[in-house]
C-alpha positions as CSV (number, residue, x, y, z in Angstrom):
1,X,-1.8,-16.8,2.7
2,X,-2.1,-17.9,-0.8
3,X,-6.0,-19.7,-0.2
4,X,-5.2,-21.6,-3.7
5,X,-2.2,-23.4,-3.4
6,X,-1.6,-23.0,1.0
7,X,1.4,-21.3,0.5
8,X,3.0,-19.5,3.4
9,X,4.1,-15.7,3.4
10,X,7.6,-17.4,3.2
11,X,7.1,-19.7,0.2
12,X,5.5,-16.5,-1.8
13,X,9.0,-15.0,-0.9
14,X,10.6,-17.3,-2.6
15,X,8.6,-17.5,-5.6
16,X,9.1,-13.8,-5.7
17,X,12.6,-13.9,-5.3
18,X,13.8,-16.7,-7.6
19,X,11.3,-14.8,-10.8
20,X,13.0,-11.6,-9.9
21,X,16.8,-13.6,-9.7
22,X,15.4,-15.0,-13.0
23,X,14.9,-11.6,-14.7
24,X,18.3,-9.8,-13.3
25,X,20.3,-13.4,-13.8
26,X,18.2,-15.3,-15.9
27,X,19.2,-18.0,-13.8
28,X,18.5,-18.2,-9.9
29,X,21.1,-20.1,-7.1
30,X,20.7,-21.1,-3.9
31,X,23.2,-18.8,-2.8
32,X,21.6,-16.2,-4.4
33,X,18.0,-16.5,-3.0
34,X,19.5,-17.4,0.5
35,X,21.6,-13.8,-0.4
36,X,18.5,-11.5,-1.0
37,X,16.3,-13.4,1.7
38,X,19.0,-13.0,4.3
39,X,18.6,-16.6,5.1
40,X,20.7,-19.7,5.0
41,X,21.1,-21.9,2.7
42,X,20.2,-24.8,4.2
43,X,16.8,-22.8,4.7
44,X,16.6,-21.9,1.1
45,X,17.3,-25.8,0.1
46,X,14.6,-27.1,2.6
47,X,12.0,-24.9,1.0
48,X,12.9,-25.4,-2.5
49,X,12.3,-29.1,-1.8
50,X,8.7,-27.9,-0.3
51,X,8.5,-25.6,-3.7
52,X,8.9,-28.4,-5.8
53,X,7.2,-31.0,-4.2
54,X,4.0,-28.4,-5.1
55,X,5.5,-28.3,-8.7
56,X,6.2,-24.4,-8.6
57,X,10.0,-24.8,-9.4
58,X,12.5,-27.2,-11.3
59,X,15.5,-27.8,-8.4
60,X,18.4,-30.8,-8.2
61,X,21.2,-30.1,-5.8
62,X,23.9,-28.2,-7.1
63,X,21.8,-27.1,-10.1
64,X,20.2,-23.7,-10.9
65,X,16.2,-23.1,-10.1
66,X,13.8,-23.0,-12.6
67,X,10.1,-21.8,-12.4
68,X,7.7,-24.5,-13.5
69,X,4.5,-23.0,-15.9
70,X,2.5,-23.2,-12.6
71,X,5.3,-21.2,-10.3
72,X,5.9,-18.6,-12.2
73,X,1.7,-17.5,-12.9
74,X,2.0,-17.5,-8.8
75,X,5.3,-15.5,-8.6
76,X,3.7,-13.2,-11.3
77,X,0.8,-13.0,-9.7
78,X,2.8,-12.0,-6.1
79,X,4.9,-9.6,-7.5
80,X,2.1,-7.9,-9.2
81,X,0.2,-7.5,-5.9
82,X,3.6,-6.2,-4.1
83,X,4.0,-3.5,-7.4
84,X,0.4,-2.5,-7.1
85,X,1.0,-1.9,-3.2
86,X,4.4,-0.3,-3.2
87,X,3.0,2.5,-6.0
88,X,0.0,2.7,-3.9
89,X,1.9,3.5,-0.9
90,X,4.1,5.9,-2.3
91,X,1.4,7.9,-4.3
92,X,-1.6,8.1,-1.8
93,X,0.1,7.5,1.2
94,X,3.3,9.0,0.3
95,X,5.8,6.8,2.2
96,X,9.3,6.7,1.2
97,X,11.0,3.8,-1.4
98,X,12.1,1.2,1.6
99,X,8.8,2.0,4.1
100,X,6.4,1.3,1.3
101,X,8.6,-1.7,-0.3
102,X,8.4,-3.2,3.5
103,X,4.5,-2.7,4.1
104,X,4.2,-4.1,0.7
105,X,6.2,-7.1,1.3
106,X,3.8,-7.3,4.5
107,X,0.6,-6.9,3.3
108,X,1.0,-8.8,-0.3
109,X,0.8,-12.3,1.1
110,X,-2.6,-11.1,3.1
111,X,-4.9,-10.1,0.3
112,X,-6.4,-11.3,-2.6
113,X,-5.9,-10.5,-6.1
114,X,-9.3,-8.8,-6.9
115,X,-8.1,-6.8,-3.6
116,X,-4.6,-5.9,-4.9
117,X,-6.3,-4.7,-8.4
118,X,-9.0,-2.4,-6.6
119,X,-5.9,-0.9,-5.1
120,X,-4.7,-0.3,-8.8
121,X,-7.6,1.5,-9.6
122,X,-7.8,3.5,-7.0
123,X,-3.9,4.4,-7.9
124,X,-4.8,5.1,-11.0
125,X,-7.7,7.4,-10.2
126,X,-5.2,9.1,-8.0
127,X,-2.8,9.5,-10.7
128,X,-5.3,10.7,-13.3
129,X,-7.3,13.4,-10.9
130,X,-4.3,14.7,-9.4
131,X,-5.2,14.1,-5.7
132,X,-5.8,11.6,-3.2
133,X,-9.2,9.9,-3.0
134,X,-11.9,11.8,-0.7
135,X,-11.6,10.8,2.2
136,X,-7.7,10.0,2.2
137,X,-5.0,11.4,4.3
138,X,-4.5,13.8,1.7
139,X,-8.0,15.6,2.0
């Protein structure tokens, strides 16, 4: 859980999902982040309410859904740790594109920031010495 602002796994998804609507769309819908979600839209309305009551998005009925300044440093901030995790997954641990996008959809809401960076390092280190860390399943 987001410690700073108490946001649930499934508010982070949504933060995640309307800045990546915003950058294919450059607009996000209800139906659309009910679409990639695989939720309802009633669902999707409910925690848009919740989303703005926290002033992380911009959301009147039957309007699109804009990221406030606030919302989208969050969303950023998510979908950096779920990058940093996916290419960490694929490169040390060598899981395939949908097992390590799933594990990093999993595990991005559990850690920290500082703890998602460490893992970009060690990626990196990876990446620049050719193998996996010692100690690592590679070895």
């Amino acid at each position: 859980m987001n410690q700073q602002e108490g946001l649930s796994p499934s508010m982070e998804d949504y933060l995640e999902t309307i800045l990546l609507l915003e950058k294919k769309n450059r607009v996000a819908r209800v139906k659309d982040i009910a679409h990639e979600l695989s939720v309802q839209m009633p669902s999707v309305t409910g925690a848009l309410k919740t989303l703005k009551s926290r002033a992380l998005v911009e959301y009147e009925k039957n309007s699109f859904i804009n990221l406030t300044p606030k919302g989208l440093t969050l969303a950023q901030a998510i979908l950096r740790r779920h990058e940093i995790l996916v290419s960490f997954f694929k490169l040390a641990l060598g899981l395939e594109g949908d097992s390590a996008e799933y594990q990093a959809c999993q595990i991005e809401h559990a850690i920290s920031q500082d703890t998602a960076e460490r893992f970009s390092k060690l990626t990196r280190w990876i990446q620049e010495n050719g193998t996996t860390a010692p100690g690592s399943i590679g070895d």
